[in-house]
C-alpha positions in Angstrom: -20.2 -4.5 8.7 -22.1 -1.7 8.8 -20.0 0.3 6.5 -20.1 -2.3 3.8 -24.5 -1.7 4.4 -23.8 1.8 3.4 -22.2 1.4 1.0 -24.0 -1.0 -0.8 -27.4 1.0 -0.1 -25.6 4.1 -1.7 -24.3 2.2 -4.5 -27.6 0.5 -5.1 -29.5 4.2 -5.0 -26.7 5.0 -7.6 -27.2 1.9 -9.8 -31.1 2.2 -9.5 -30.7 6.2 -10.6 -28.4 5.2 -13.6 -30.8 2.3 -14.8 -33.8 4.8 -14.7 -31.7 7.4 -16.8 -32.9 7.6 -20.3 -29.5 8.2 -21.8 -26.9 6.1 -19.2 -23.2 5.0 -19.8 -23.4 1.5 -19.9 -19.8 1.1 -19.1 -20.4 3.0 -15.4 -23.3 1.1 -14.7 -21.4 -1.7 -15.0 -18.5 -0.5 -13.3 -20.8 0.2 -10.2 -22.1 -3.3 -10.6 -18.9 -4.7 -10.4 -18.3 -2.9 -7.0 -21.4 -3.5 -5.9 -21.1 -7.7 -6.5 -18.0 -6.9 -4.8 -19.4 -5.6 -1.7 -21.7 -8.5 -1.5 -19.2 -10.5 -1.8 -17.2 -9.5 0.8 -20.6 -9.1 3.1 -21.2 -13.5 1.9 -24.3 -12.6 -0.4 -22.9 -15.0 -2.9 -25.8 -15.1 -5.1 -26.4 -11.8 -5.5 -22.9 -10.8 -6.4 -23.3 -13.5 -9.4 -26.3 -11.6 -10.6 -25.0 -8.5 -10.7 -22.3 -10.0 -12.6 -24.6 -11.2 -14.8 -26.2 -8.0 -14.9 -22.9 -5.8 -15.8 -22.2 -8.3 -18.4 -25.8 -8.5 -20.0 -25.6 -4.1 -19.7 -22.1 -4.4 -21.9 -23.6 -6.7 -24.3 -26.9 -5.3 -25.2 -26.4 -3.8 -28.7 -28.2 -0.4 -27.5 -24.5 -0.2 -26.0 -22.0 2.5 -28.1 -18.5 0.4 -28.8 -16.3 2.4 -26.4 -12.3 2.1 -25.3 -14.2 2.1 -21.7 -15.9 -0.8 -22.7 -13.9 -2.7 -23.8 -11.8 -2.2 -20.5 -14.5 -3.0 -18.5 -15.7 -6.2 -20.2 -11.6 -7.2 -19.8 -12.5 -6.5 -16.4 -15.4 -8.1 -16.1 -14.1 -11.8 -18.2 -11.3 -11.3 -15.8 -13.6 -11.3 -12.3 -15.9 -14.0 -13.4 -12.9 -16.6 -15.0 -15.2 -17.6 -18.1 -18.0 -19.1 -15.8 -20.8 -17.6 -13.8 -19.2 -19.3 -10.2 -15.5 -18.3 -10.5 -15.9 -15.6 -9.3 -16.7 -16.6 -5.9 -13.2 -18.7 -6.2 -11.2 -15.4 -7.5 -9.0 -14.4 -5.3 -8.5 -11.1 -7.3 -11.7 -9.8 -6.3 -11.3 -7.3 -4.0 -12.8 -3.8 -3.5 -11.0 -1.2 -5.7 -11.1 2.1 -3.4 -11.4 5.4 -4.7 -8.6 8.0 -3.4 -9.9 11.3 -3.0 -8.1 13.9 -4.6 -6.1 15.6 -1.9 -4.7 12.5 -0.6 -3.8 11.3 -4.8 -1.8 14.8 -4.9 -0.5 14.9 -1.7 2.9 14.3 -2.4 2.9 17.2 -4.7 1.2 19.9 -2.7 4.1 18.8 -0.4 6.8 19.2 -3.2 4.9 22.9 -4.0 5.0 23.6 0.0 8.6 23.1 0.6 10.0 24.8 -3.0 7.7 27.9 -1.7 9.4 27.5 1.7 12.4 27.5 0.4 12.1 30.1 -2.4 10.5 32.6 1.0 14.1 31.6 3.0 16.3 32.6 0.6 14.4 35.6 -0.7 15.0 36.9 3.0 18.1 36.1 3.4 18.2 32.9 5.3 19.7 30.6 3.1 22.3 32.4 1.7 24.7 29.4 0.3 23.6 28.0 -3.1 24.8 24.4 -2.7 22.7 24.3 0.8 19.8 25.4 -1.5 20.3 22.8 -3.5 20.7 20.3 -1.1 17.3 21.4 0.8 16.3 21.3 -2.8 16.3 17.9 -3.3 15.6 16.7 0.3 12.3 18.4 -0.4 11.3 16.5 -3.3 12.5 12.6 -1.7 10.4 13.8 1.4 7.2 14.9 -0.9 8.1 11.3 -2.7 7.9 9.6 -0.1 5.3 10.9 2.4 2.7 11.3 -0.9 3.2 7.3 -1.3 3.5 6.8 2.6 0.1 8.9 3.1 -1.5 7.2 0.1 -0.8 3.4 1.2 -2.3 4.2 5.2 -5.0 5.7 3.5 -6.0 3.0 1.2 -5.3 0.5 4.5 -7.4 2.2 6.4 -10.6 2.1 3.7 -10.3 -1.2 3.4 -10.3 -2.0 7.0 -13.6 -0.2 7.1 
């Protein structure tokens, strides 16, 4: 529980250094607010994850708002979370906390994939792999294992944050 605290209070300072912003995206504010009703949500503030709802969709709507592809995705998302009425969303299974992936672990599988091919490119400049349908064959075992470790390493990460 006292992950979810800090991450609300970070998310708040956020949302409370965007709204202070003369010039602020209105569709990250919202986004944040989306996250942030989601957090309460999942901590049983009921109330205030309506409001901030409310909030994200009264920041989308105000006309001071440029028409933006981003937008328009996140008012999708936004309709979606709150079903057409201000308390669905406390009935919407759907709403869950969307977790960021940091940006070793998204291109994990393919540092892995770079990693082997340079392993094996070192090998058999020296010498050690001197038949070309082994090469091959390592070849391709080396990209099903970067495949499949980058989705394996992904999917315990993603567990793992949302057990926090």
């Amino acid at each position: 529980m006292e992950a979810i605290d800090e991450k609300i209070q970070n998310l708040q300072n956020q949302v409370d250094y965007e709204k202070m912003m003369p010039i602020s995206n209105c569709a990250s504010l919202a986004r944040m607010e989306i996250e942030l009703a989601t957090l309460y949500n999942r901590k049983g503030e009921k109330d205030k994850a309506n409001q901030l709802l409310e909030d994200a969709k009264n920041a989308l709507t105000d006309p001071m708002c440029p028409e933006s592809r981003d937008k328009r995705r996140v008012l999708n998302q936004l309709s979606f979370i709150m079903g057409g009425t201000s308390g669905a969303a406390l009935q919407n299974p759907y709403m869950q906390v969307r977790t960021s992936i940091p940006i070793y672990i998204r291109f994990m599988g393919l540092i892995i994939l770079m990693l082997g091919y340079a392993v094996l490119y070192i090998l058999g400049y020296f010498g050690y792999i001197t038949n070309d349908i082994l090469f091959n064959i390592l070849v391709f075992v080396v990209f099903i294992v970067s495949l499949i470790a980058g989705s394996v390493i992904q999917r315990m990460y993603v567990r793992k944050a949302r057990s926090r």
